[in-house]
NURO-166628 format. One record per residue (C-alpha): y, z, x. Coordinates in steps of 0.05 Angstrom, whole numbers, plus 5000, padded with zeros to 4 digits. Example, Ala and Ser with C-alpha at 12.3 -4.5 7.8 and 13.67 -1.06 7.14 Angstrom:
# NURO-166628
{py:4910&pz:5156&px:5246}
{py:4979&pz:5143&px:5273}
***
This chain:
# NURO-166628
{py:3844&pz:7136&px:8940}
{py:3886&pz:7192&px:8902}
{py:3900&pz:7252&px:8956}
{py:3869&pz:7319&px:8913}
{py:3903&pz:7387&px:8931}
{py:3851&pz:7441&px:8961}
{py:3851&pz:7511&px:8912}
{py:3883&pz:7562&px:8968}
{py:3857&pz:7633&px:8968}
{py:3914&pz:7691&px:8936}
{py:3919&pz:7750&px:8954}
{py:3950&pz:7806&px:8898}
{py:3982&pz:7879&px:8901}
{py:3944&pz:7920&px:8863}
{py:3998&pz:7968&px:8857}
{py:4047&pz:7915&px:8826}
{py:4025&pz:7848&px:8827}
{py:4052&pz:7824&px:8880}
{py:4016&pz:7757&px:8901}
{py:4016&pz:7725&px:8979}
{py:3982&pz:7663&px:9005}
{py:3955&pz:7714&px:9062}
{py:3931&pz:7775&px:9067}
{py:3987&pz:7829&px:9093}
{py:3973&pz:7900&px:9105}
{py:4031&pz:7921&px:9072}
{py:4055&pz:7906&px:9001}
{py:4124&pz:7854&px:9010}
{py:4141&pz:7883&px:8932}
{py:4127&pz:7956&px:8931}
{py:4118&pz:7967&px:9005}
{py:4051&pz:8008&px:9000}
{py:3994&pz:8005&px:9050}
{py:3931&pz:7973&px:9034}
{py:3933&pz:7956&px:8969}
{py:3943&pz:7883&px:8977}
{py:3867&pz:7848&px:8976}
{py:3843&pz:7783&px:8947}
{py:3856&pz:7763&px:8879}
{py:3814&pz:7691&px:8879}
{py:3837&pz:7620&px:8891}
{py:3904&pz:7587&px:8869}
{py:3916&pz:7520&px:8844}
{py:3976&pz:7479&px:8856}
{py:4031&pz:7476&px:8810}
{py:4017&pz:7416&px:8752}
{py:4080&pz:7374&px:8730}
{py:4088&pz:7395&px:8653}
{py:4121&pz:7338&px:8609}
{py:4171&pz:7352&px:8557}
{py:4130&pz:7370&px:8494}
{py:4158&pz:7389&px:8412}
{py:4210&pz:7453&px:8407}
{py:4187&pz:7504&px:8367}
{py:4253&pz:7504&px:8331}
{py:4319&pz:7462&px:8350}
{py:4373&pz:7486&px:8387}
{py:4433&pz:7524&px:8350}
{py:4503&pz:7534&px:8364}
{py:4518&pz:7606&px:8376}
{py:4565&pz:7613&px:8329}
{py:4520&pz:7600&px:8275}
{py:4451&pz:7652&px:8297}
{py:4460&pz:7711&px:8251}
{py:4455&pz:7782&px:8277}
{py:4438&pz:7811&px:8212}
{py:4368&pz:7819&px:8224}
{py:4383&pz:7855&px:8291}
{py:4424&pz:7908&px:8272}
{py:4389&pz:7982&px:8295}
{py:4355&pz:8028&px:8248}
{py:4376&pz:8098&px:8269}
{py:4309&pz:8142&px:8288}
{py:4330&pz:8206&px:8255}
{py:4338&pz:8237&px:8325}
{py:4403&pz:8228&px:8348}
{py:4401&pz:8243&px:8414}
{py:4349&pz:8187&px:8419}
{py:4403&pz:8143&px:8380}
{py:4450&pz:8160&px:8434}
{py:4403&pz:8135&px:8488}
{py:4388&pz:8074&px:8454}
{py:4454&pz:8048&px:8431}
{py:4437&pz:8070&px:8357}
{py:4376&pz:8066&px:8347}
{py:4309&pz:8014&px:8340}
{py:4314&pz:7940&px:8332}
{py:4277&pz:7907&px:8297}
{py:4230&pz:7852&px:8348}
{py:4252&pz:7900&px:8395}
{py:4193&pz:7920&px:8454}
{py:4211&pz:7998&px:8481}
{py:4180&pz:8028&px:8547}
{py:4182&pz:8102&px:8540}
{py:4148&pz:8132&px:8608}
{py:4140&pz:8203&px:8637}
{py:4091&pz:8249&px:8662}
{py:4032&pz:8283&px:8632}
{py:4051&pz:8328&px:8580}
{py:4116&pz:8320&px:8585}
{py:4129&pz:8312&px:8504}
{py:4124&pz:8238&px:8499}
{py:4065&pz:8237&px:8444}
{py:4110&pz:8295&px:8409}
{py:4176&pz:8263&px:8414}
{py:4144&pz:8191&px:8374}
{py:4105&pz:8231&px:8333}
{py:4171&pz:8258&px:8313}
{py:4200&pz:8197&px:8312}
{py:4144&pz:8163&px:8268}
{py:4145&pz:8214&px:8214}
{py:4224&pz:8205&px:8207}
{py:4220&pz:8126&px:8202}
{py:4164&pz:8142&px:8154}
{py:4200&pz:8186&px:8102}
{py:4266&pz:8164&px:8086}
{py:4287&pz:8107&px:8047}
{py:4302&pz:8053&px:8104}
{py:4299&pz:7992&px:8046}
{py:4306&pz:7984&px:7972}
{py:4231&pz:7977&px:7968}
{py:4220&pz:8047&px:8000}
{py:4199&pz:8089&px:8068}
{py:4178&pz:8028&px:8122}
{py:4109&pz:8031&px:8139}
{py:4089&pz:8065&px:8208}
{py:4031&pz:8053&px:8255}
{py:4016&pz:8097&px:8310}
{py:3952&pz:8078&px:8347}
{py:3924&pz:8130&px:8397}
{py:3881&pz:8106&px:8455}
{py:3879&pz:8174&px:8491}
{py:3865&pz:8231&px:8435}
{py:3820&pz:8220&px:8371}
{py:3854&pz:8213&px:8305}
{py:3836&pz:8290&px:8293}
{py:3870&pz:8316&px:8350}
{py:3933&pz:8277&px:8329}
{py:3930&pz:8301&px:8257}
{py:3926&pz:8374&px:8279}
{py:3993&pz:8361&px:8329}
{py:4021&pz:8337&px:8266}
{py:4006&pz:8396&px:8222}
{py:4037&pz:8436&px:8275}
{py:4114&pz:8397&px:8276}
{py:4110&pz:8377&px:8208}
{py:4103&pz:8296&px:8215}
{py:4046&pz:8287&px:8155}
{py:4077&pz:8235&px:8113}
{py:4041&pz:8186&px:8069}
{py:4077&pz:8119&px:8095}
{py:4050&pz:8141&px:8164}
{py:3982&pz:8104&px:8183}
{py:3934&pz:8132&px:8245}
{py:3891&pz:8094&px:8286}
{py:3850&pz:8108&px:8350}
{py:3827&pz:8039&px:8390}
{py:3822&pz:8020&px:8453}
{py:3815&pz:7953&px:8440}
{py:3868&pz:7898&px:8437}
{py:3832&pz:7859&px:8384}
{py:3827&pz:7914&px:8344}
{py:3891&pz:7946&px:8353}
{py:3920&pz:7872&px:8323}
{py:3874&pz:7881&px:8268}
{py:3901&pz:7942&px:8253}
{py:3966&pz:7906&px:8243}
{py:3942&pz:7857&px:8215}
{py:3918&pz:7909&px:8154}
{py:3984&pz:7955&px:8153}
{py:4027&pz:7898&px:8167}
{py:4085&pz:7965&px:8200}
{py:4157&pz:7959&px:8217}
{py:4145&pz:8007&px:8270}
{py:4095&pz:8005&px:8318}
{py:4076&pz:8058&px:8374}
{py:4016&pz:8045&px:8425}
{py:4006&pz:8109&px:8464}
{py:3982&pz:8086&px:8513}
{py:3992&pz:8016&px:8545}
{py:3950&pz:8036&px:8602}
{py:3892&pz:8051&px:8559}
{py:3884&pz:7985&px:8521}
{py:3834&pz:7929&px:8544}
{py:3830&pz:7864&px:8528}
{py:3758&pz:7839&px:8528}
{py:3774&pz:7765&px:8553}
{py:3805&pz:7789&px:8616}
{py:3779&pz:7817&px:8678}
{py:3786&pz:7883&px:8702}
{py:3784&pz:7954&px:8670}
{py:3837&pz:7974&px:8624}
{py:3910&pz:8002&px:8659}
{py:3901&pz:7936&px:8713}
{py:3948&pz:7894&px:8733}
{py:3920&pz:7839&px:8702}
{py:3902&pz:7878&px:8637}
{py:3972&pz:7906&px:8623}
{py:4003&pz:7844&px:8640}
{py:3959&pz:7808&px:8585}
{py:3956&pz:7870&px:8529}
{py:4043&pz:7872&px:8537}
{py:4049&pz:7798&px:8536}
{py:4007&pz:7798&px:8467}
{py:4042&pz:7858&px:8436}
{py:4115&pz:7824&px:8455}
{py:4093&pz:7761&px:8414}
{py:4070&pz:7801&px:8355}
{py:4126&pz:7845&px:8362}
{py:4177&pz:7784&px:8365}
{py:4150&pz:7731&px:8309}
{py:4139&pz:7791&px:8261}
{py:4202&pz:7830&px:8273}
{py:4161&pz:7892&px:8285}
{py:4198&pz:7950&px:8337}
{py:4142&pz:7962&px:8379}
{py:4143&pz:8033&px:8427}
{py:4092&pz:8035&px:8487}
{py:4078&pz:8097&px:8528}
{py:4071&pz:8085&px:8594}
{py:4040&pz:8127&px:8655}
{py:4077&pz:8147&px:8721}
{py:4055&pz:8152&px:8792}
{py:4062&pz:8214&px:8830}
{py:4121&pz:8184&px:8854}
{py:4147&pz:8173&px:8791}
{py:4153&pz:8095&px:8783}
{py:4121&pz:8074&px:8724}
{py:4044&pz:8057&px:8736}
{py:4019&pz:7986&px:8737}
{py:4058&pz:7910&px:8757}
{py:4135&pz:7924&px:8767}
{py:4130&pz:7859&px:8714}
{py:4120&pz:7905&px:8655}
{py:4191&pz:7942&px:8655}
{py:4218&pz:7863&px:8662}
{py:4179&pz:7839&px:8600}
{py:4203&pz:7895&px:8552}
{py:4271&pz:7911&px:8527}
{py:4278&pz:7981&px:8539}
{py:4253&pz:8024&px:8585}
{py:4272&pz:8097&px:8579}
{py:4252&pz:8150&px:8626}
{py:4223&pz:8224&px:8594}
{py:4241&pz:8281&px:8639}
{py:4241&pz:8341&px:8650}
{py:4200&pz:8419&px:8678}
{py:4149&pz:8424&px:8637}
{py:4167&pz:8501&px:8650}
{py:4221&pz:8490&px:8620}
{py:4243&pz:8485&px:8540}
{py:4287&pz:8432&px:8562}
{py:4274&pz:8354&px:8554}
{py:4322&pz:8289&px:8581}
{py:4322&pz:8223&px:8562}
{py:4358&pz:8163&px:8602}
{py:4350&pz:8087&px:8596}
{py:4350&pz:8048&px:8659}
{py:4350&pz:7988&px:8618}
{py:4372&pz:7978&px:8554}
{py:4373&pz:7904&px:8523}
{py:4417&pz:7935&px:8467}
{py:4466&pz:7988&px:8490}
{py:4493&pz:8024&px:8545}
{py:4441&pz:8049&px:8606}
{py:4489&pz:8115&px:8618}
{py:4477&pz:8158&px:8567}
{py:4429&pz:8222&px:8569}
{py:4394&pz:8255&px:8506}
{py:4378&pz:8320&px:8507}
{py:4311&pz:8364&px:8480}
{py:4290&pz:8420&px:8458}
{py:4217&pz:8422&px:8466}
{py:4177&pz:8491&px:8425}
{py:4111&pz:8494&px:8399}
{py:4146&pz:8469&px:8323}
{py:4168&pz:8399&px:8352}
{py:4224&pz:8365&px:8388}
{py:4298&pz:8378&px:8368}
{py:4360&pz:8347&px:8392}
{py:4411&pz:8388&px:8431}
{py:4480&pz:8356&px:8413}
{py:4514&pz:8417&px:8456}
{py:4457&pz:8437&px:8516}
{py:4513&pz:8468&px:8568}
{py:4505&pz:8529&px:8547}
{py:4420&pz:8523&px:8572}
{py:4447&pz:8516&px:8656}
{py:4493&pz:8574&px:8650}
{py:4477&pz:8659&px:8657}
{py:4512&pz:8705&px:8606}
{py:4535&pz:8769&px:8653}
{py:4584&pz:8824&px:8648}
{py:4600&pz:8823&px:8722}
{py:4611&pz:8770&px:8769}
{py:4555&pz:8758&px:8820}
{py:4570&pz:8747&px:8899}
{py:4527&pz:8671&px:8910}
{py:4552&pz:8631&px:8839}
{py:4594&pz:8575&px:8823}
{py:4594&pz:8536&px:8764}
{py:4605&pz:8459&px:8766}
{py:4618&pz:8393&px:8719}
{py:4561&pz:8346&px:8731}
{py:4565&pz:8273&px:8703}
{py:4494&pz:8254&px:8673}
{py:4515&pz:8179&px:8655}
{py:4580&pz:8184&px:8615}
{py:4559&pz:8257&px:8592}
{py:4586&pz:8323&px:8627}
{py:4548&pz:8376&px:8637}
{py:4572&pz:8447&px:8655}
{py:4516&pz:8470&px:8704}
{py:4508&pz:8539&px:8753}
{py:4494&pz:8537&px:8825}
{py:4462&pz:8595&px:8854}
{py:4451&pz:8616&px:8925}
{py:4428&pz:8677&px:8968}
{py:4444&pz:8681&px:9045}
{py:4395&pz:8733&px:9080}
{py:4378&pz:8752&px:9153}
{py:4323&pz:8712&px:9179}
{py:4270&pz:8739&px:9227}
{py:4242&pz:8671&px:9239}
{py:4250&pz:8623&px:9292}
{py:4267&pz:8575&px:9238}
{py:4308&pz:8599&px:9182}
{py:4273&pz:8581&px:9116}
{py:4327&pz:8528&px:9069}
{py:4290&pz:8518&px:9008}
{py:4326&pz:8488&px:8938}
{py:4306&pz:8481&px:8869}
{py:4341&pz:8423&px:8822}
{py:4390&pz:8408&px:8884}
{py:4387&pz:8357&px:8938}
{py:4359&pz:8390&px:9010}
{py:4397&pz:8332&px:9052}
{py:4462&pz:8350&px:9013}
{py:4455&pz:8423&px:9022}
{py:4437&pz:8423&px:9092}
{py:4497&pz:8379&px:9106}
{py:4536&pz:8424&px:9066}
{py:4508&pz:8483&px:9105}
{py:4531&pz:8447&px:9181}
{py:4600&pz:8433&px:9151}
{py:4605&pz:8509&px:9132}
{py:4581&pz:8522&px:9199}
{py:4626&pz:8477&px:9249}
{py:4689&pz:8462&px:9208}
{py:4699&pz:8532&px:9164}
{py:4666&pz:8575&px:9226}
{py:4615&pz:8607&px:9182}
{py:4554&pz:8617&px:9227}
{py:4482&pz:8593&px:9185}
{py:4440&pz:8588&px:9250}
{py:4406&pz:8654&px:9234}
{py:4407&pz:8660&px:9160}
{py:4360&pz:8647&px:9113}
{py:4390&pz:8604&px:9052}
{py:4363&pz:8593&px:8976}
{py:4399&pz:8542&px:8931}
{py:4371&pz:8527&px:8865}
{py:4407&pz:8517&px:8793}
{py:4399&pz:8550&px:8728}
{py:4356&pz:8527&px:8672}
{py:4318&pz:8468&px:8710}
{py:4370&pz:8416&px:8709}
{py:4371&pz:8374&px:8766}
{py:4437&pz:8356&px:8799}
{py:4435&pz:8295&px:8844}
{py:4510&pz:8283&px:8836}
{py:4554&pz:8291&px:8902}
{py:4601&pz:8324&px:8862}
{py:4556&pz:8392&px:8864}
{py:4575&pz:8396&px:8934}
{py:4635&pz:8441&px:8936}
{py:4595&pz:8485&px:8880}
{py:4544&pz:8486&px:8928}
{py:4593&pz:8502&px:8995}
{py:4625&pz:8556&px:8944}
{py:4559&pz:8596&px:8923}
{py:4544&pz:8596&px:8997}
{py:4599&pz:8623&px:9021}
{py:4602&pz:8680&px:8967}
{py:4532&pz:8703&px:8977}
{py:4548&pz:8701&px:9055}
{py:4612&pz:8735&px:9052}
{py:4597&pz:8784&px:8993}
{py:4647&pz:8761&px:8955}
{py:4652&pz:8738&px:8879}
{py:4687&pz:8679&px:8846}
{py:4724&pz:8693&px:8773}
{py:4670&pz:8665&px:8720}
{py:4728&pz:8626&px:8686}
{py:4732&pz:8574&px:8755}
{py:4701&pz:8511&px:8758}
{py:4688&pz:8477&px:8819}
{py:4669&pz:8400&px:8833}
{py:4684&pz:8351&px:8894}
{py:4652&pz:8310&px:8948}
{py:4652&pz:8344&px:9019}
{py:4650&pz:8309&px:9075}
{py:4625&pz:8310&px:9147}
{py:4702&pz:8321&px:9176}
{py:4706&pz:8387&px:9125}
{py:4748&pz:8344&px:9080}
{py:4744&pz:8345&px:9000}
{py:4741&pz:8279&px:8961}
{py:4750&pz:8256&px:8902}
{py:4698&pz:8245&px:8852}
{py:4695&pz:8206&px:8785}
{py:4711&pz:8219&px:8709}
{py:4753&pz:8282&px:8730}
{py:4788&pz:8278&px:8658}
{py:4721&pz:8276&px:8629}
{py:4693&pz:8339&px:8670}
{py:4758&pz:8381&px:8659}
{py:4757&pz:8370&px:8590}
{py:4685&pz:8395&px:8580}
{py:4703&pz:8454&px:8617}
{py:4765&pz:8468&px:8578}
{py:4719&pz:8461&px:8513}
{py:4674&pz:8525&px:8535}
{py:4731&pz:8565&px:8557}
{py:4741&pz:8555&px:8632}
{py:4814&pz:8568&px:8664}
{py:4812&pz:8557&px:8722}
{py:4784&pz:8492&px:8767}
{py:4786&pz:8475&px:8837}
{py:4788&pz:8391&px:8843}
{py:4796&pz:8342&px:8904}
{py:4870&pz:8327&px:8921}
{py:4895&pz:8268&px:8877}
{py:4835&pz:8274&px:8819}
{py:4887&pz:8266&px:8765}
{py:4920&pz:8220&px:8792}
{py:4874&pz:8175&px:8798}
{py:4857&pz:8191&px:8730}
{py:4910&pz:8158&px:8700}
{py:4950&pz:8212&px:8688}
{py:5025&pz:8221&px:8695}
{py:5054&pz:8235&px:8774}
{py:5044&pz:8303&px:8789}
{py:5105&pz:8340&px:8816}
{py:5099&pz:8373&px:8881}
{py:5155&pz:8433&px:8879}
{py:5150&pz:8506&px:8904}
{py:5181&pz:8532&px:8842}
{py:5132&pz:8539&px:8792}
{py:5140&pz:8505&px:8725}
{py:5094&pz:8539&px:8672}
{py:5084&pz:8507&px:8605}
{py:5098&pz:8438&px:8617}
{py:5026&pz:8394&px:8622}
{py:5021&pz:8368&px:8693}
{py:5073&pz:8394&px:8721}
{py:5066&pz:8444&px:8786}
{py:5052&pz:8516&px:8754}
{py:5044&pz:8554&px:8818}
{py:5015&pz:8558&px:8886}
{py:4950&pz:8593&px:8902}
{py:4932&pz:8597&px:8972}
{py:4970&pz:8540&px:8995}
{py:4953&pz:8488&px:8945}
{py:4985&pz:8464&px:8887}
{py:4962&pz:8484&px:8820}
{py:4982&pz:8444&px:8759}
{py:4970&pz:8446&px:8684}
{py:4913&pz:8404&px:8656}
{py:4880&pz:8405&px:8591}
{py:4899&pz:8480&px:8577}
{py:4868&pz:8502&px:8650}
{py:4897&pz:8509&px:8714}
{py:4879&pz:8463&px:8758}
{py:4881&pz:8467&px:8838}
{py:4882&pz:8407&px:8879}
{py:4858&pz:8418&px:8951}
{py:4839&pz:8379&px:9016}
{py:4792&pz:8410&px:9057}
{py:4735&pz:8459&px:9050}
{py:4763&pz:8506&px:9080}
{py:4831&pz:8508&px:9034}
{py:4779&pz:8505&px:8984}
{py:4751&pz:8572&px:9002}
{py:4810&pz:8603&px:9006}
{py:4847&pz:8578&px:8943}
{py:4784&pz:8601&px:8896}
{py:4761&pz:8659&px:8918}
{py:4831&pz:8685&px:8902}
{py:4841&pz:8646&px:8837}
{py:4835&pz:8696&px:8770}
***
């Protein structure tokens, strides 16, 4: 007598997917509590025999990448984030919070791909199906930034048989869903944004999207944590995923990929949201920085890296008396563990007492700067606003400080001082050995200064040599507390 298999019980995540033979209190994927309950029985695996190819196997020599070549979106910060632009077959996950821009931005995007002449036989044909607003609603945001074009084609469903009818009739060559969380499909279980919904609606919209050669864009929804709602399997399935960011207090608007089938995952696009649509910001610097006639005691501007892009940014901070047991440390668009640790090393290594001071960090503009980099900007703009004194508005600071007081190097120094040089900054304080580990030429350590001659020793401020570098002065140091000294008497 043949030995059957008994159907086990499964248990599934409902968070992410995740599937166990047993129930677990605690997700073994996503790590959150409770979420894990019983998803039905399993059967065993079945032994599949070798069946017809859909097509034979080709040397790789011989595929041609014609028909993959990007179509740029009209936006080119987008291009820049997506290694050119849209591909055709190509599946792109574009997630951020509510009212964020998202709808905006591919609105923008649809009525660009919609009016120019992309092939001899004229505009490409665009579908933009709505599950969230009605078709009015998205007509007047149109009227409002301009994206009415006749090649563009509107649809509000819900459904994922109709939404491939839709298709079906407009046959596009670009193809936005907003949102993936709000289509069903009727012959699964569950209520539309499930695990097992979104896993079947993306699966079906990825085989369209392929056989047809149609670029397909799905919004997705975020958690209050800011992962991307619904099965971690999505973000593998598609070919893109790009993040929208931003504070929606702000005018300002990022894009980043964290994966990018197609180009590079380090590159940022910057927005400019308004109430007329979404621009591009080719040159946003100038957005983190405060125009003044006098220096301010508690400011120090940095170089942050936001994939291979640098970003001139301004730290601010204000030291007060506290009358609390606990002196308040609150930040805005810095990291708290950074600047605390930043605030101890002040305290022990440069003898700068915090224990009774109140201390505010934030930056200017809303840009967030995650970067260790920030934190001699950050030690600098603390130690102004605590000692009352003002650093030059042409110096730059940037480097790593450590727990021992020490500064350390940091990455793309070249690329940092050379932003900096671009908007007119003289003078920069770097870790000891940044350009020479930047490939450049052996700098000469000498008491006599050399001026003129590019990376050669021009002088000595405060102890620590100062060399020529991209038309600024630049002033290598080792610790924090040369670091204080050296740029509070640059000019």
């Amino acid at each position: 007598m043949a030995k059957t298999t008994k159907a086990r019980a499964t248990y599934r995540c409902s968070e992410c997917g995740w599937q166990s033979s047993k129930w677990v209190g605690r997700c073994g994927e996503c790590q959150a509590w409770s979420t894990v309950g019983e998803a039905g029985t399993a059967t065993p695996p079945r032994v599949v025999s070798a069946g017809a190819v859909s097509a034979p196997a080709r040397r790789i020599s011989e595929i041609d990448v014609g028909s993959a070549q990007s179509r740029p979106t009209g936006l080119d910060e987008l291009d820049r984030v997506l290694g050119g632009g849209l591909v055709p077959g190509a599946v792109v996950l574009l997630a951020g919070e509510p009212g964020i821009g998202k709808s905006t931005l591919l609105l923008e995007v649809a009525a660009l791909s919609s009016s120019r002449a992309g092939d001899p036989g004229g505009p490409e044909k665009v579908l933009y199906v709505t599950g969230e607003e009605s078709a009015e609603q998205v007509r007047l945001r149109a009227d409002r930034v301009g994206a009415v074009t006749d090649q563009l084609y509107l649809a509000a469903e819900t459904e994922l048989a109709a939404l491939l009818g839709q298709v079906d009739a407009v046959d596009p060559r670009l193809l936005i869903v907003d949102s993936i969380q709000t289509i069903g499909a009727a012959e699964v279980d569950g209520a539309p944004g499930g695990v097992t919904q979104i896993r079947e609606v993306t699966a079906n919209l990825i085989r369209v999207a392929k056989e047809r050669g149609i670029t397909t864009v799905l919004v997705g929804h975020v958690t209050k944590d800011g992962a991307i709602a619904g099965p971690r399997l999505l973000e593998h399935l598609v070919d893109v995923v790009l993040y929208f960011e931003g504070d929606r207090h702000s005018r300002l608007r990022m894009i980043r990929a964290v994966k990018n089938r197609y180009g590079p995952t380090d590159e940022l696009g910057c927005f400019d949201l308004s109430e007329m649509g979404i621009v591009g910001l080719a040159d946003p610097s100038g957005l983190f920085l405060t125009r003044r006639d006098e220096p301010v005691p508690g400011t120090c501007v940095t170089v942050t890296l936001e994939g291979r892009r640098p970003l001139v940014a301004e730290v601010q901070a204000l030291v007060a008396q506290s009358f609390l047991p606990a002196p308040r440390r609150a930040t805005s668009g810095l990291e708290s563990a950074r600047v605390a640790m930043v605030l101890a090393v002040l305290s022990r290594r440069c003898k700068m007492a915090m224990h009774e001071q109140d201390v505010y960090a934030s930056t200017v503009g809303g840009v967030r700067l995650a970067e260790t980099s920030v934190d001699l900007a950050v030690a600098l703009a603390v130690a102004g606003s605590k000692t009352e004194q003002t650093l030059s508005p042409s110096v730059i600071a940037l480097g790593e400080v450590g727990l021992a007081g020490e500064v350390r190097a940091v990455p793309g120094v070249r690329r940092r001082l050379g932003e900096a040089g671009r908007l007119g900054f003289k003078c920069a304080v770097v870790p000891r050995g940044s350009l020479e580990l930047a490939g450049t030429t052996p700098l000469k350590r000498s008491t006599q200064p050399e001026r003129g001659e590019p990376g050669r020793v021009v002088s000595l401020a405060g102890g620590a040599p100062a060399v020529s570098f991209e038309g600024m002065t630049v002033m290598e140091v080792d610790s924090l507390e040369q670091a204080l000294r050296v740029a509070f008497t640059a000019s």
